[in-house]
N, C-alpha and C positions, 0 to 999 in steps of 0.2 A: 206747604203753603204758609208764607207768612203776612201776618199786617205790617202794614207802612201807614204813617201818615202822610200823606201826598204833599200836605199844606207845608211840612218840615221840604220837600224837596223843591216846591215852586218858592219859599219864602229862599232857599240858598241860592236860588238860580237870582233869583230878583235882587237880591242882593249884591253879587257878585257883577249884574249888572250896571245897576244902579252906583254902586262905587267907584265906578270905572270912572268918572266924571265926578267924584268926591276929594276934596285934599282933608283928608283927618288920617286919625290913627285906626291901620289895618291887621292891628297884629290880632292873634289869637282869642284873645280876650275881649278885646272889643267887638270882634264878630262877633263872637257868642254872647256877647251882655244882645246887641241889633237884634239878632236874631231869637233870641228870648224874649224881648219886647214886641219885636212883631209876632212873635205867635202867640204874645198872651192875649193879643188884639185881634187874632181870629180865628174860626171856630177849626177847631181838627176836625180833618177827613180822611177816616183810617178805610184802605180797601186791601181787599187780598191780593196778593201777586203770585198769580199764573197765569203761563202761558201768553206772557208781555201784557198783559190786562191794564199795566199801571202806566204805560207810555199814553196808550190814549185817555184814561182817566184822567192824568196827569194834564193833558191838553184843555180838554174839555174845561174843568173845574177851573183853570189857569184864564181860560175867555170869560168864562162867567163869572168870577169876582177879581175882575183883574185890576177894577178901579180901588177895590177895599182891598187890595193887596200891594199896590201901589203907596196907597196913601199908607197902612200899616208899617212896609219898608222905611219911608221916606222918614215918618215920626221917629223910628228906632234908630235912624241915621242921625237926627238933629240930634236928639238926646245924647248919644252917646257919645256924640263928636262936641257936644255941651260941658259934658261933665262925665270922661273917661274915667274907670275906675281903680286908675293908676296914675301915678305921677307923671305930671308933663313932663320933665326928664326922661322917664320912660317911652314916653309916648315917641319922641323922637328918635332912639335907640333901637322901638318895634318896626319901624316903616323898613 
């Protein structure tokens, strides 16, 4: 049995959505800065995974804060398409 945090899988999913419709920089680093920002904006929710437990977890938790998850993506999306943590130069070379 291991812990997940679930909040880490629904924040990648939304993400990955959510960019689809975004023009900034996608490379590696910039995910991960979004994605650090939107989780440091909402609470973790670590469950055990057995016996597929975490797909409907995963569901559930994802209806029920899906406005505070929304808005935590969308915030880490501006910022970091704001003020990338790499050179514009680079910025263009990660796409």
């Amino acid at each position: 049995m291991a812990l997940v945090n679930v909040m880490e899988k629904i924040v990648d999913e939304k993400l990955e959505y959510m960019l689809k419709e975004e023009d900034c920089c996608k490379c590696e680093r910039c995910l991960e800065d979004m994605k650090a920002i939107a989780l440091n904006q909402l609470p973790s929710k670590y469950v055990s995974t057995h016996n597929g437990e975490l797909f409907s977890k995963l569901s559930a938790l994802m209806r029920q804060n899906s406005i505070d998850i929304n808005v935590a993506v969308s915030y880490a999306i501006k910022m970091v398409s704001e003020r990338p943590s790499h050179p514009y130069d680079q910025k263009n070379e990660a796409q």
